[in-house]
C-alpha positions as CSV (number, residue, x, y, z in Angstrom):
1,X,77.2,108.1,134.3
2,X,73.6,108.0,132.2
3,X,74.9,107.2,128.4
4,X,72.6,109.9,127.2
5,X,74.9,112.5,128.6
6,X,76.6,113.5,125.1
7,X,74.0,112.8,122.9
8,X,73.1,114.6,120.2
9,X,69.9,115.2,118.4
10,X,69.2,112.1,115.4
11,X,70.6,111.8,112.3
12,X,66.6,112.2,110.4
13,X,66.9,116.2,112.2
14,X,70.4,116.6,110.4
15,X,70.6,118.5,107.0
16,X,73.3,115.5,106.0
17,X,70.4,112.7,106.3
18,X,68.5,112.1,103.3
19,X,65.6,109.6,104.1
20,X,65.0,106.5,102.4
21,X,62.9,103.9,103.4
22,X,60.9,103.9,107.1
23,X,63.6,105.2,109.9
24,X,66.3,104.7,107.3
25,X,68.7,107.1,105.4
26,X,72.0,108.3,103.6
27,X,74.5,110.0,105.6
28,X,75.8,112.7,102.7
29,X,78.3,114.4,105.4
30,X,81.2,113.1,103.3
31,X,81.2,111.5,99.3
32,X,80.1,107.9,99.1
33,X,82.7,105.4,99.0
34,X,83.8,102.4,97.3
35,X,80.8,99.8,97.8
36,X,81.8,96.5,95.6
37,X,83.2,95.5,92.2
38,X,81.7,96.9,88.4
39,X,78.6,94.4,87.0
40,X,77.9,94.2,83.5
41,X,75.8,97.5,84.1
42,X,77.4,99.6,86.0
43,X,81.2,100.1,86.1
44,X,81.8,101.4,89.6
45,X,79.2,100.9,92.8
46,X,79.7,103.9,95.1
47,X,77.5,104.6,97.8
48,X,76.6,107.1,100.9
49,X,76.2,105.1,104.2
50,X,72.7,104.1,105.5
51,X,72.2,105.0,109.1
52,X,69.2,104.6,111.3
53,X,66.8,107.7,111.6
54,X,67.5,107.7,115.1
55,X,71.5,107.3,115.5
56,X,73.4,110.1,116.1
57,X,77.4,111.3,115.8
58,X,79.4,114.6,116.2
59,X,79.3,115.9,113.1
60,X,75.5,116.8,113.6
61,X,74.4,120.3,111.7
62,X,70.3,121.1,112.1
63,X,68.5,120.7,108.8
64,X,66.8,124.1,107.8
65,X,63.8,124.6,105.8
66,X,64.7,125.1,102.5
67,X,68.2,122.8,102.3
68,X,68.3,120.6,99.5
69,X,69.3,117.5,101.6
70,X,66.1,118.4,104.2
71,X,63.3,118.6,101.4
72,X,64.6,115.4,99.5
């Protein structure tokens, strides 16, 4: 069986991605999560997962011109 057989298009065509650096981005499908204890600045660290531009996952929706998420 070819492993490609379910795949669906990459997470940087997905209106949840928000690019970051080069090939890397936010996932904003669900709120960030718990990322680490308060600092003397900040009292909570919360953050979206980073996922590669070209990973993919079942909860993929098309990005659409005009999305907030696709023209960040």
């Amino acid at each position: 069986m070819n492993s490609n057989t379910h795949r669906l298009p990459p997470c940087e065509g997905c209106t949840y991605y928000q690019a970051q650096e080069r090939n890397i981005g936010a996932c904003h499908r669900f709120p960030p999560s718990f990322a680490g204890d308060s600092s003397p600045i900040d009292f909570h660290h919360w953050k979206f997962p980073l996922v590669s531009a070209n990973n993919w996952c079942g909860e993929f929706q098309a990005a659409t011109p005009g999305s907030d998420l696709a023209d960040a």
